[in-house]
NUTOR-112779 format. One record per residue (C-alpha): residue in three letters; z, x, y. Coordinates in pm, 1 decimal, padded with zeros to 6 digits. Example, Ala and Ser with C-alpha at 12.3 -4.5 7.8 and 13.67 -1.06 7.14 Angstrom:
residues 2
{atom "ALA", {00780.0, 01230.0, -00450.0}};
{atom "SER", {00714.0, 01367.0, -00106.0}};
This chain:
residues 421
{atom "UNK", {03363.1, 00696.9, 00415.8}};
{atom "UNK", {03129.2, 00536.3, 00189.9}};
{atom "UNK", {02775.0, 00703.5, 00139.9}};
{atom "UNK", {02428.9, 00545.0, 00119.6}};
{atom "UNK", {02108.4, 00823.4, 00038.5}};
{atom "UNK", {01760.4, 00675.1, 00092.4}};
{atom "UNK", {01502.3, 00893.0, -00027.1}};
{atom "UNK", {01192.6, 00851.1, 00148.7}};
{atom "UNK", {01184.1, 00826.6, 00505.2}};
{atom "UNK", {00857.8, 00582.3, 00519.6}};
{atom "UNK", {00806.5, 00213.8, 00567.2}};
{atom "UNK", {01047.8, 00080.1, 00330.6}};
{atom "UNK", {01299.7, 00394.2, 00338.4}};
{atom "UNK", {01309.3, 00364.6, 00739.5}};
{atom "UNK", {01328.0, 00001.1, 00773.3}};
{atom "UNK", {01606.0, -00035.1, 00517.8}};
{atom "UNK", {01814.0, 00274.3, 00687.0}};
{atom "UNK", {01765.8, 00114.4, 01031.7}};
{atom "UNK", {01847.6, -00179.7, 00950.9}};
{atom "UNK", {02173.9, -00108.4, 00720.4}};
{atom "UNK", {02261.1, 00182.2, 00963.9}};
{atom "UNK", {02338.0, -00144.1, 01222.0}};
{atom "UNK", {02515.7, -00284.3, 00945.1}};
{atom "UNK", {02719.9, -00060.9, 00766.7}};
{atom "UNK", {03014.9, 00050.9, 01090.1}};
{atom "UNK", {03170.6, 00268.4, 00845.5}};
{atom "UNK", {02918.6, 00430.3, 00665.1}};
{atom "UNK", {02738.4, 00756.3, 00669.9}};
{atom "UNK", {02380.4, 00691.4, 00602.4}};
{atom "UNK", {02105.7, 01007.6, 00518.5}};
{atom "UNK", {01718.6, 00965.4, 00483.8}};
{atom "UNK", {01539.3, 01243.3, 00275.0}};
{atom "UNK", {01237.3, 01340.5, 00303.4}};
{atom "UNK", {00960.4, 01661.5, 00264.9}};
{atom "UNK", {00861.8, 01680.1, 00610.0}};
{atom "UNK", {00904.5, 01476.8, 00956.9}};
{atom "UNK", {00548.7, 01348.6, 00980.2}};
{atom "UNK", {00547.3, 00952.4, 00926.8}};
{atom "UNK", {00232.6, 00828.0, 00857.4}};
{atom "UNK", {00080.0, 00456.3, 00995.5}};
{atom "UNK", {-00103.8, 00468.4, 00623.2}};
{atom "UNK", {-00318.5, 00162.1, 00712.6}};
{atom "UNK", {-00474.0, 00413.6, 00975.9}};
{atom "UNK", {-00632.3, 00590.5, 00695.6}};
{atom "UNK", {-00870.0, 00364.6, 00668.9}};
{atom "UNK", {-00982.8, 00367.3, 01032.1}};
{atom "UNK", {-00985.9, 00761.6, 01085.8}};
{atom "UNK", {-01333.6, 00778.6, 00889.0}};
{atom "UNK", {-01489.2, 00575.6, 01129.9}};
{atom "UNK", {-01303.8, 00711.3, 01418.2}};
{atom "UNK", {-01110.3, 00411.0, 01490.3}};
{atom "UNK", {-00860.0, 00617.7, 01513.5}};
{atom "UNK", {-00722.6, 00988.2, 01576.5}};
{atom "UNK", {-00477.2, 01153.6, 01352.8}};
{atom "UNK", {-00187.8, 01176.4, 01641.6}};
{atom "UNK", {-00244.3, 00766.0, 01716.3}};
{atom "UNK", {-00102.0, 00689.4, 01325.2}};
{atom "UNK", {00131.7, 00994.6, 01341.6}};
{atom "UNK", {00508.6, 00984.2, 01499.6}};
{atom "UNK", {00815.3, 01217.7, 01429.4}};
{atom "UNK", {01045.4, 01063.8, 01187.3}};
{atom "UNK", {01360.5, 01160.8, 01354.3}};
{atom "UNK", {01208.5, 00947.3, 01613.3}};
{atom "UNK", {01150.9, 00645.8, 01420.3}};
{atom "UNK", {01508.0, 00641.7, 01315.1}};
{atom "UNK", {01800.1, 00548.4, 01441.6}};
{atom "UNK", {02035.1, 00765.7, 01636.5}};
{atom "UNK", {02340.4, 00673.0, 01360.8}};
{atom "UNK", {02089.2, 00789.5, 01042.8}};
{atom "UNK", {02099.3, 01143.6, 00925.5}};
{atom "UNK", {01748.9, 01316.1, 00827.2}};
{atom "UNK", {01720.6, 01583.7, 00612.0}};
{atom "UNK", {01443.3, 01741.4, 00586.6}};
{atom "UNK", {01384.0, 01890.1, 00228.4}};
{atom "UNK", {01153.4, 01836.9, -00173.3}};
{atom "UNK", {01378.2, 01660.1, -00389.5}};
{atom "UNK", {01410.4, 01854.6, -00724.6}};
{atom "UNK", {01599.6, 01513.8, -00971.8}};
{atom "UNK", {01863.9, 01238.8, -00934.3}};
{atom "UNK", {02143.2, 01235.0, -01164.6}};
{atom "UNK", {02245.2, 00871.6, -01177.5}};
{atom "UNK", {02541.4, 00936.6, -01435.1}};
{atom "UNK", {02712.3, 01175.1, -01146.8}};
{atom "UNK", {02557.7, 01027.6, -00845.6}};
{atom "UNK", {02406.0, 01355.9, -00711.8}};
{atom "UNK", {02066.2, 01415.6, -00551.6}};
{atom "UNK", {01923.3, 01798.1, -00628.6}};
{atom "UNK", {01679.7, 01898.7, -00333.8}};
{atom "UNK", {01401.1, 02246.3, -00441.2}};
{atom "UNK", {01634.2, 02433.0, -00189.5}};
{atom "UNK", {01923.6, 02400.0, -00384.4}};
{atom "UNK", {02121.8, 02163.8, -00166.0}};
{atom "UNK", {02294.1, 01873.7, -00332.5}};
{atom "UNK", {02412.2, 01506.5, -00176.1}};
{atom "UNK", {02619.7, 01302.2, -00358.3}};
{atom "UNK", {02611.9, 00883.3, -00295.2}};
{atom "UNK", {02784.9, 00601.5, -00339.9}};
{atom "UNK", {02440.1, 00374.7, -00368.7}};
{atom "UNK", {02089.2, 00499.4, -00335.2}};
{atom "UNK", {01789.1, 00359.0, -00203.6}};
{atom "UNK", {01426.5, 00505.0, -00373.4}};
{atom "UNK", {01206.7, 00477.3, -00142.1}};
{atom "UNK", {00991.9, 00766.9, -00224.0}};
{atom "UNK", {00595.8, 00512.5, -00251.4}};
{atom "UNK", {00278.3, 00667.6, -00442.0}};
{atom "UNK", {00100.4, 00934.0, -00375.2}};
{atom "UNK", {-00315.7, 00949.8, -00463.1}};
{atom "UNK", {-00302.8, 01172.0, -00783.0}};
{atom "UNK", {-00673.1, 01297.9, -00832.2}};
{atom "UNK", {-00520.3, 01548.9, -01103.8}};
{atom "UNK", {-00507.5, 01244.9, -01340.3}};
{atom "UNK", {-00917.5, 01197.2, -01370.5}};
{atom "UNK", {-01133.4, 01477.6, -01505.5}};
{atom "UNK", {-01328.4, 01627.6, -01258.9}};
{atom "UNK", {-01199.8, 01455.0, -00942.3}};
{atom "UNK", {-00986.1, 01693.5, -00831.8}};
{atom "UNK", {-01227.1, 01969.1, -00864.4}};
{atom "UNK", {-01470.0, 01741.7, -00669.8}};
{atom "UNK", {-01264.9, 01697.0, -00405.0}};
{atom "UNK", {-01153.5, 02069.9, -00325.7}};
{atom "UNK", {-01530.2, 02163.4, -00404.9}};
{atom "UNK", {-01782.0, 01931.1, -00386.6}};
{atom "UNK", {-01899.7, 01848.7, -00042.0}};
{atom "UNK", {-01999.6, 01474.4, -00215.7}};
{atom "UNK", {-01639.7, 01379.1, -00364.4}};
{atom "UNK", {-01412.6, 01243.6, -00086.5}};
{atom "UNK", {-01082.1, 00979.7, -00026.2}};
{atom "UNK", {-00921.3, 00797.0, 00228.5}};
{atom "UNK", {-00552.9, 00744.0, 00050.5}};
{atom "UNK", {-00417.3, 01062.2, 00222.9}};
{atom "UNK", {-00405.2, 01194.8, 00580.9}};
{atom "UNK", {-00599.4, 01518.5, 00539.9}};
{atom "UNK", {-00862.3, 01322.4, 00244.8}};
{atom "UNK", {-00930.5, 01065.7, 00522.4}};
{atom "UNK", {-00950.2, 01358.0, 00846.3}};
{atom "UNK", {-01216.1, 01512.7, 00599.1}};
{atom "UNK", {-01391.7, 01233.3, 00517.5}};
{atom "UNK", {-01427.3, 01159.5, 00871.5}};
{atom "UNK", {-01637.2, 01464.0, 00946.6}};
{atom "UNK", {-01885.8, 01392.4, 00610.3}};
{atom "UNK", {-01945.8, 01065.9, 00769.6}};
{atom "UNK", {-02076.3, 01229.8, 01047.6}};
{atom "UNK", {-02323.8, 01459.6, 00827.3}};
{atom "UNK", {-02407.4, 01168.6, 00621.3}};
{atom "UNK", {-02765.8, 01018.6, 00661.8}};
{atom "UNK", {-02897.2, 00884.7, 00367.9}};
{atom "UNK", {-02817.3, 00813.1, 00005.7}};
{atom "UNK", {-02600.1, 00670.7, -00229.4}};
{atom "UNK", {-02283.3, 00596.8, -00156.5}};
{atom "UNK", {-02017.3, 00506.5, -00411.2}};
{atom "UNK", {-01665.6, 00316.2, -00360.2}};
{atom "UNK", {-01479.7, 00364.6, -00677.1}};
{atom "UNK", {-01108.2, 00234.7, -00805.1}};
{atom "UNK", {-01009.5, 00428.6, -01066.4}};
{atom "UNK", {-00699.6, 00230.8, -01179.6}};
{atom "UNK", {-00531.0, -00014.5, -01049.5}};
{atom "UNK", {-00219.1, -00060.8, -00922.5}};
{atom "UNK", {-00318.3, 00103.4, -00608.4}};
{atom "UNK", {-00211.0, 00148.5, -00241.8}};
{atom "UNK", {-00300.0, -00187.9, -00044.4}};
{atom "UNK", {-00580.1, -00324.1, -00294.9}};
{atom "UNK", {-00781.0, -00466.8, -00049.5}};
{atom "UNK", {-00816.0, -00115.8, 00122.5}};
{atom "UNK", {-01125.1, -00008.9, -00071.7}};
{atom "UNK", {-01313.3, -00335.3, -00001.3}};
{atom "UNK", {-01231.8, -00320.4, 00356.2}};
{atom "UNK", {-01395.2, 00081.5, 00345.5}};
{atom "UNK", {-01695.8, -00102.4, 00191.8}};
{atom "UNK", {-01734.2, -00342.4, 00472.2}};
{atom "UNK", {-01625.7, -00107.9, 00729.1}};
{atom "UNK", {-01933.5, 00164.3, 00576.5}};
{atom "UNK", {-02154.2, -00094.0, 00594.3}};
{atom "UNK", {-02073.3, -00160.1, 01026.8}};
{atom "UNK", {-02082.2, 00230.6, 01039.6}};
{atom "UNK", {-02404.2, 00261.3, 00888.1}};
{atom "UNK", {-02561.7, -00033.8, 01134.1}};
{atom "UNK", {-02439.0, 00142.9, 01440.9}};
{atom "UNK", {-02575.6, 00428.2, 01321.9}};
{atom "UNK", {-02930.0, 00283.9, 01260.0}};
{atom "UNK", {-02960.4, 00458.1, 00911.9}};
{atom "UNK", {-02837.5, 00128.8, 00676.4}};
{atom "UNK", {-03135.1, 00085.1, 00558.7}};
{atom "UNK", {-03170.3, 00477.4, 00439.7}};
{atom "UNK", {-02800.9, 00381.8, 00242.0}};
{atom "UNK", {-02766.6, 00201.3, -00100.5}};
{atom "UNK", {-02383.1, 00097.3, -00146.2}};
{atom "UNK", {-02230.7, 00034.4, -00490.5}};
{atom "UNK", {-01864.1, -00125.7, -00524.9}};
{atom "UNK", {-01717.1, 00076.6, -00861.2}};
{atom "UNK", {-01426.5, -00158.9, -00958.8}};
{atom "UNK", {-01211.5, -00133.9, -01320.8}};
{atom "UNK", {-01151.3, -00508.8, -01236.2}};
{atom "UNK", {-01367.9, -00764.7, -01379.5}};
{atom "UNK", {-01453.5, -00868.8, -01015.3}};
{atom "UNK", {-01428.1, -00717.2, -00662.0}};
{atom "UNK", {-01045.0, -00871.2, -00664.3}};
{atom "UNK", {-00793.0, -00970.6, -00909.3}};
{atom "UNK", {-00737.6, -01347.1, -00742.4}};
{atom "UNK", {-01002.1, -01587.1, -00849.1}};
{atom "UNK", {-01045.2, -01734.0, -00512.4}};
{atom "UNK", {-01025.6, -01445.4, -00291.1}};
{atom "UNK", {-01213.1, -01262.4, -00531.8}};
{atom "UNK", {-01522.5, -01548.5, -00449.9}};
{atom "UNK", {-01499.7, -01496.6, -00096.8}};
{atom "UNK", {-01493.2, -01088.2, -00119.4}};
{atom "UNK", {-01770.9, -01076.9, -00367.3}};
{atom "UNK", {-01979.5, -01326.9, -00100.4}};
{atom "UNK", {-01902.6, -01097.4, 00140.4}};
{atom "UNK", {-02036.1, -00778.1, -00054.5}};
{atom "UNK", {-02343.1, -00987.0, -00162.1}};
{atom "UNK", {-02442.5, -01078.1, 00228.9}};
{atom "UNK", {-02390.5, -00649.8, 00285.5}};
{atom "UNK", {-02618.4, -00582.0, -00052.0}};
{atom "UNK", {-02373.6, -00390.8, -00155.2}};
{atom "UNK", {-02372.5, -00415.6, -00513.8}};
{atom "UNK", {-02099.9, -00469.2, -00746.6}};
{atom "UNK", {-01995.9, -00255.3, -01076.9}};
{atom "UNK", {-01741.0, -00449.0, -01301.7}};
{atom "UNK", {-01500.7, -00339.6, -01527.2}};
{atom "UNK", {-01590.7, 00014.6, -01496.0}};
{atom "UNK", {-01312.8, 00181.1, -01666.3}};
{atom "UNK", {-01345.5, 00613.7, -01514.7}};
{atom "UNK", {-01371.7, 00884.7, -01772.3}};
{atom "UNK", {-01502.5, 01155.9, -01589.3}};
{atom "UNK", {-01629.3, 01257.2, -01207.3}};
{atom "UNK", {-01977.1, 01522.2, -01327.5}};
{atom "UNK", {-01933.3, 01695.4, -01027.7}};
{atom "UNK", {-02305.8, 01879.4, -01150.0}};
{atom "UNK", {-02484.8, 01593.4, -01153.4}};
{atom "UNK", {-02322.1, 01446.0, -00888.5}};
{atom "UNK", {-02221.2, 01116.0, -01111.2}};
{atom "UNK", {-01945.0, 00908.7, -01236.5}};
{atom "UNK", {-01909.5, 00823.7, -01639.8}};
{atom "UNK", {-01741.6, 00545.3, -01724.2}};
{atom "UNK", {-01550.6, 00526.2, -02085.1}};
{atom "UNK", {-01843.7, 00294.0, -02211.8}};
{atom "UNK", {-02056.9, 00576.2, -02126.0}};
{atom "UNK", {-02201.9, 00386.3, -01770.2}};
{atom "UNK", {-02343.5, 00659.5, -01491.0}};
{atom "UNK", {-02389.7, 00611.7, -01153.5}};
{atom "UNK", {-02532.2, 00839.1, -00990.0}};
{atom "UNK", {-02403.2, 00933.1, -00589.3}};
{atom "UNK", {-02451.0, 01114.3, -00286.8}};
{atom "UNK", {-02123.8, 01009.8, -00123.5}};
{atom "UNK", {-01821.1, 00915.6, -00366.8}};
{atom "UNK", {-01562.5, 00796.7, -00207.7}};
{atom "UNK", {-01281.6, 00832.5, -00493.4}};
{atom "UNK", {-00996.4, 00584.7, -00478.2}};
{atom "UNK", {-00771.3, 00818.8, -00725.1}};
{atom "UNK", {-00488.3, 00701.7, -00969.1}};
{atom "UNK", {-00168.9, 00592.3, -00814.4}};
{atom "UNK", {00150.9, 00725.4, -00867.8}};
{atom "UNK", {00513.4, 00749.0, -00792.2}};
{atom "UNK", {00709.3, 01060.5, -00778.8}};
{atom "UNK", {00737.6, 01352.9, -01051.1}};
{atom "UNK", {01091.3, 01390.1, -00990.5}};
{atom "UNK", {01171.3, 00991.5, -01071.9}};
{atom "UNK", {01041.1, 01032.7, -01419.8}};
{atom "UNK", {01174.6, 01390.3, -01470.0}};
{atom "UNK", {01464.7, 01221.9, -01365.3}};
{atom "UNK", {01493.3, 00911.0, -01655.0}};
{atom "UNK", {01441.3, 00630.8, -01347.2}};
{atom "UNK", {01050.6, 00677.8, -01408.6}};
{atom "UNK", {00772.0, 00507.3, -01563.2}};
{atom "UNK", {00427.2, 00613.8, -01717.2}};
{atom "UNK", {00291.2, 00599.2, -01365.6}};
{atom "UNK", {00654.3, 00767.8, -01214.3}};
{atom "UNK", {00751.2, 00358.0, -01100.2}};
{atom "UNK", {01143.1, 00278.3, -01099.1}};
{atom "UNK", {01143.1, -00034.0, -01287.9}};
{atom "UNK", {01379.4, -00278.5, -01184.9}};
{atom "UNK", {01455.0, -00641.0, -01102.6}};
{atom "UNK", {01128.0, -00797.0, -00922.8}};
{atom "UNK", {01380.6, -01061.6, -00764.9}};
{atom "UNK", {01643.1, -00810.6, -00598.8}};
{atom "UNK", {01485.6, -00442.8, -00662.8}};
{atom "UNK", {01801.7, -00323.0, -00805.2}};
{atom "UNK", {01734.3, -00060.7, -01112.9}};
{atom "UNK", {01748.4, -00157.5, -01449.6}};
{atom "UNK", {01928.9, 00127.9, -01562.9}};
{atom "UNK", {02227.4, 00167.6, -01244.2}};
{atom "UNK", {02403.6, -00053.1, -01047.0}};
{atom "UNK", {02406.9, 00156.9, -00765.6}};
{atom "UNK", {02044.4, 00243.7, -00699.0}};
{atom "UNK", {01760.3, 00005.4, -00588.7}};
{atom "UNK", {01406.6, 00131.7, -00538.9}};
{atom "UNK", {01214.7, -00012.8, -00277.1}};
{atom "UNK", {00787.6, -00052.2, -00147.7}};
{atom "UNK", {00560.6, 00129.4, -00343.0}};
{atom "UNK", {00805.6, 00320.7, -00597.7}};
{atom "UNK", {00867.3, 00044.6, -00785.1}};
{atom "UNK", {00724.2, -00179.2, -01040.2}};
{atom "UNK", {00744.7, -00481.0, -00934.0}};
{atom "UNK", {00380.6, -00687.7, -00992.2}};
{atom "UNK", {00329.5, -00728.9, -00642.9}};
{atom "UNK", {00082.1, -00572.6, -00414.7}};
{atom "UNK", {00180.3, -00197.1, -00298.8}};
{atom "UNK", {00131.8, -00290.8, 00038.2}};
{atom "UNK", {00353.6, -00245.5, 00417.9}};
{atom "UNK", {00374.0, -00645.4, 00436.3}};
{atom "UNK", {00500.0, -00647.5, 00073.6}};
{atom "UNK", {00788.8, -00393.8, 00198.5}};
{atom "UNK", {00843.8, -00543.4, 00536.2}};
{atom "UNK", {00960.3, -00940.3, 00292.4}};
{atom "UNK", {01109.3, -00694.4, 00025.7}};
{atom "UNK", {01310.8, -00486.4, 00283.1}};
{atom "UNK", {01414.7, -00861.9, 00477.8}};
{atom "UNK", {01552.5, -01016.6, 00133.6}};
{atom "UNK", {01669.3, -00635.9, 00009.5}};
{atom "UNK", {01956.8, -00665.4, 00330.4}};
{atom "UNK", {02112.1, -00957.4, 00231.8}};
{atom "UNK", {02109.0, -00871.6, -00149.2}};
{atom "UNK", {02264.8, -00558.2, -00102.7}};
{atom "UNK", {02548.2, -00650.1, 00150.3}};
{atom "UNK", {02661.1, -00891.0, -00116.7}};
{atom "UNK", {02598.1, -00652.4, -00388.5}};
{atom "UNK", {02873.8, -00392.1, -00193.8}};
{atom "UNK", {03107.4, -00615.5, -00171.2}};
{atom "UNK", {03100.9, -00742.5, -00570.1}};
{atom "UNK", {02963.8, -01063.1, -00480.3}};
{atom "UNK", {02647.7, -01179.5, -00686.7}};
{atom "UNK", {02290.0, -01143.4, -00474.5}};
{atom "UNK", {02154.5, -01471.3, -00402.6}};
{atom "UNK", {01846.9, -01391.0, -00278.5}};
{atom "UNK", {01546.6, -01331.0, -00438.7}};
{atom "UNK", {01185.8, -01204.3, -00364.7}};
{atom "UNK", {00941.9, -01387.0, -00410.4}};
{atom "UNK", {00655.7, -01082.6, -00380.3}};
{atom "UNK", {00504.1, -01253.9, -00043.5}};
{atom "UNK", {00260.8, -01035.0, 00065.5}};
{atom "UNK", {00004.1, -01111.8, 00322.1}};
{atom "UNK", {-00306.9, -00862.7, 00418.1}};
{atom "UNK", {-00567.5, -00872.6, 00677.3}};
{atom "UNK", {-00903.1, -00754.7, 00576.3}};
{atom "UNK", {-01155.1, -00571.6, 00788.7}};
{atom "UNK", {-01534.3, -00756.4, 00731.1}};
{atom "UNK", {-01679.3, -00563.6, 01011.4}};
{atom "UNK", {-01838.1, -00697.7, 01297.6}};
{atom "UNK", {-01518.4, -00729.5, 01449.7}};
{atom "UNK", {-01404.6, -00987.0, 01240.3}};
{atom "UNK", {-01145.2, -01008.4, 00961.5}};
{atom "UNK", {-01015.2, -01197.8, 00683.0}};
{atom "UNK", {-00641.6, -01244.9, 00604.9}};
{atom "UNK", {-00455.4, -01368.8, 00261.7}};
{atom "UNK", {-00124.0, -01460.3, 00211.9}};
{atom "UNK", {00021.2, -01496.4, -00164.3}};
{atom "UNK", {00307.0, -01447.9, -00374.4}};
{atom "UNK", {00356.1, -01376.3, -00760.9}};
{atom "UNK", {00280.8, -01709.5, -00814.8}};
{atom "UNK", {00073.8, -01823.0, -00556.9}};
{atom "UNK", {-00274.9, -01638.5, -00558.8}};
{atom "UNK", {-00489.4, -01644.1, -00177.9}};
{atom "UNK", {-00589.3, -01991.5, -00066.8}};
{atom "UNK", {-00735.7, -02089.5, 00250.9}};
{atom "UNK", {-00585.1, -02271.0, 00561.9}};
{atom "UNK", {-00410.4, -02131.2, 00830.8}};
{atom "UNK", {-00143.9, -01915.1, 00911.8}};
{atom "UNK", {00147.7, -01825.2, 01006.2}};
{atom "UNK", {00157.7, -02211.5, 01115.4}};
{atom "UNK", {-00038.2, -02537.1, 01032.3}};
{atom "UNK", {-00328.1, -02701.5, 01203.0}};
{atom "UNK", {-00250.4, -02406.1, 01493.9}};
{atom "UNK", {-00272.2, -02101.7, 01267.7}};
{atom "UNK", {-00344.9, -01907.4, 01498.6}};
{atom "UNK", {-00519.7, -01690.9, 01193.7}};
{atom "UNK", {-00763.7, -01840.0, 00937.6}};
{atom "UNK", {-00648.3, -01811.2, 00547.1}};
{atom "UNK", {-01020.9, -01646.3, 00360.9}};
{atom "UNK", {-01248.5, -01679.1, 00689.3}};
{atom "UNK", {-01390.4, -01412.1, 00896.2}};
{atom "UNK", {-01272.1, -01461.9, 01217.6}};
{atom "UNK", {-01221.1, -01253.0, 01555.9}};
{atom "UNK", {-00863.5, -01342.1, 01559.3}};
{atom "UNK", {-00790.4, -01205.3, 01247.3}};
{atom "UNK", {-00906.0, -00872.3, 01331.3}};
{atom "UNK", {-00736.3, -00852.6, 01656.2}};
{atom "UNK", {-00423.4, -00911.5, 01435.1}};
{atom "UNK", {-00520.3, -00639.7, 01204.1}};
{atom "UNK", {-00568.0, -00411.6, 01521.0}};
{atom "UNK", {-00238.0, -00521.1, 01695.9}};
{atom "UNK", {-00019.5, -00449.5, 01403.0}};
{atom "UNK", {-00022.1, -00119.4, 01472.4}};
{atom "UNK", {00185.1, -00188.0, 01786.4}};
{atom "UNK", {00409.5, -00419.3, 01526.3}};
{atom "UNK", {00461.3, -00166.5, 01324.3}};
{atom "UNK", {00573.8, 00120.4, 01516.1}};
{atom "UNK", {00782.8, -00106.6, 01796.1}};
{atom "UNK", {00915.1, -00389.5, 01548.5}};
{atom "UNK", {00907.4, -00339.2, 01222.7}};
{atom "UNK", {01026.5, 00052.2, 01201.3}};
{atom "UNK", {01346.7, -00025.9, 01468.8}};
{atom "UNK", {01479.9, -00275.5, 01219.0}};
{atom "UNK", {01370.6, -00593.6, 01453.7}};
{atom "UNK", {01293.0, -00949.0, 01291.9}};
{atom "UNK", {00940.6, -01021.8, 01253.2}};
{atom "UNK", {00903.0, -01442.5, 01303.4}};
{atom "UNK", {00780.6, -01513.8, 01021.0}};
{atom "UNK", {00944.1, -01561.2, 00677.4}};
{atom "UNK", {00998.5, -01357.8, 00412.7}};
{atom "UNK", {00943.2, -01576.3, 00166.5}};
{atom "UNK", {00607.0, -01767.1, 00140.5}};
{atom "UNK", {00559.9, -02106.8, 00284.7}};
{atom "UNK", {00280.7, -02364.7, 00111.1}};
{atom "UNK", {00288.4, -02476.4, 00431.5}};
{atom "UNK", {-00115.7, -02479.4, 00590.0}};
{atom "UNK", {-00266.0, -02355.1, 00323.9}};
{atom "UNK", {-00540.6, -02577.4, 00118.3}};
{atom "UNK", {-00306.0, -02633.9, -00209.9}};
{atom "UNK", {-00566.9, -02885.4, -00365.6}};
{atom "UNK", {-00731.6, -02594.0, -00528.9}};
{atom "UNK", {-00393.9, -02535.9, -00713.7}};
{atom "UNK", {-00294.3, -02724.3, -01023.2}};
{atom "UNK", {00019.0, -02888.0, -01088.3}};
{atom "UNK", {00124.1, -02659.1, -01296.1}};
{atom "UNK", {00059.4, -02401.0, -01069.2}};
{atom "UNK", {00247.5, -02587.5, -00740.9}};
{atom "UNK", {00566.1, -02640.4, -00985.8}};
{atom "UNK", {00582.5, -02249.8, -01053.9}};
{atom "UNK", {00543.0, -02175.4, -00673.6}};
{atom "UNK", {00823.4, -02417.9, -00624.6}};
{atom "UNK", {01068.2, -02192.4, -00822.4}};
């Protein structure tokens, strides 16, 4: 009996498992992971402003896998690819005939001086990117009545990039319902050299922040969180001064994945951006956030991955060449408040243009425009994720990305002929 190991028993880990464990009759197939908590991560955002309670984004995941998958429970210690052995803290060892990494990022404040201090410390030093940052966060919100607060990206990549803009927009609402907006100055901390990397989205989310006043600070590269002044210092030697921070920390993969010789500088598995297999073993692929592909780290990103990933890898087991390729679709709906939402939908070589979605002339969601529909999607895809998406089921829509509605005079030809491929 052959033997698959995914590590990582979150989006990408459990869809993969689910899905191969229908696949794969004569197969034993094992998910690792530290605990049995799975996390709806895009709930993180919406526990601050009580959207949400911690046991709405939290399931068992013994639960959210199927019957046929195996679930240890258990801190991997390293992978040795040259003997195809896992090495869990415990002791325990699992050998494998192919391996899966699906292990994401985690929200390493260690990596910025004084941030980590802030945060176990500093009553004014707070994140969203983790369950118990964003519980915590939560009850400041509550205490909070006037000041300044600060939204800063330390580095990019992150988790879900638009995430921090949405907590911007989302403040703002809060704020308003709360009759104290006017007692609250809000400043945007970015390292990019706008409030998004995409020119065109990055028009429509700084419009969006302008009509909020909340200001915008560009290209702010983070040195150092002065958790006795209460500011943040920039490299260039820029401080802002804050009441609230709310710390979007450095992004990283695993420990063990570098430890291990799979790892880059930020603990990514680097590997083929078209079929996710490793560029350093034939046998192991790394899927959603632990890899390095230059796509967004986002669930929609690993949802197209994970749909192309299925029928790479059955014609990767049986020596056949994988046809498919990725082409880092990614679509993401972003809170505006109000009850309204935007949504994009790009690709590595498409960036965000307006028109409508998932079908033309009928949408029924708006590319780049607020609208009510969008953020009933956003609030329904909770339901999507936990009922379709985790069981394995087809979502119907495409993996790859369609020109199709979407406003492509604002592309060049150069730019449509690259899309093409």
């Amino acid at each position: 009996m052959k033997k698959l190991l995914v590590l990582g028993g979150g989006t990408a880990g459990t869809m993969s498992a689910n899905r191969l464990a229908h696949l794969l009759k004569d197969w034993k197939v094992t998910v690792v992971d530290r605990d049995d908590n799975h996390r709806y991560q895009p709930g993180f955002l919406f526990m601050p402003f009580g959207t949400y309670s911690p046991d709405q984004i939290t399931r068992s995941r013994r639960e959210t896998l199927n019957k046929k998958v195996n679930l240890v429970l258990g801190e991997i210690d390293r992978i040795d690819g040259d003997s195809n052995k896992v090495f869990l803290v415990d002791g325990s060892e699992f050998d494998y005939d192919y391996l899966i990494i699906a292990t994401g990022v985690s929200p390493r404040a260690d990596q910025t001086d004084g941030l980590a201090e802030g945060l176990s410390s500093n009553d004014a030093v707070h994140e969203f990117y983790s369950y118990e940052g964003s519980k915590a966060l939560a009850e400041r919100l509550k205490r909070f009545d006037a000041g300044n607060v600060v939204i800063n990206i330390v580095e990019m990549p992150i988790k879900c990039p638009v995430a921090p803009l949405e907590f911007a927009f989302l403040a703002d609402d809060y704020f308003k319902s709360r009759g104290i907006r006017d007692k609250v100055t809000m400043t945007y901390v970015t390292p990019l050299g706008a409030a998004f990397t995409q020119p065109i989205a990055a028009q429509a989310f700084g419009a969006t922040l302008e009509e909020k006043s909340i200001s915008v600070e560009p290209d702010f590269m983070l040195m150092e969180v002065d958790n006795d002044t209460n500011e943040i210092i920039s490299f260039d030697e820029r401080r802002i001064p804050f009441d609230l921070l709310v710390s979007i920390p450095v992004n990283m993969g695993q420990d063990f994945l570098t430890a291990s010789g799979l790892g880059n500088e930020l603990n990514l598995v680097p590997v083929d951006k078209f079929t996710q297999l490793s560029n350093k073993y034939s046998n192991v692929f790394a899927l959603g956030d632990a890899n390095n592909i230059p796509a967004s780290k986002a669930g929609s990103v690993a949802h197209f991955e994970v749909d192309i990933f299925i029928e790479n890898f059955l014609e990767h087991i049986a020596g056949k060449e994988m046809t498919h390729r990725f082409d880092g679709h990614a679509n993401c709906f972003i809170e505006t408040g109000g009850g309204k939402a935007m949504l994009i939908d790009f690709n590595y070589n498409v960036e965000p243009l307006p028109g409508r979605y998932p079908y033309p002339i009928v949408g029924p969601m708006s590319l780049l425009k607020k609208t009510r529909m969008n953020h009933m999607g956003k609030m329904a895809f909770r339901w999507v994720y936990w009922n379709i998406l985790m069981p394995g089921r087809q979502m119907p829509v495409p993996a790859h990305m369609s020109l199709s509605g979407k406003n492509t005079d604002m592309l060049d030809e150069a730019k449509l002929a690259k899309a093409a491929l």
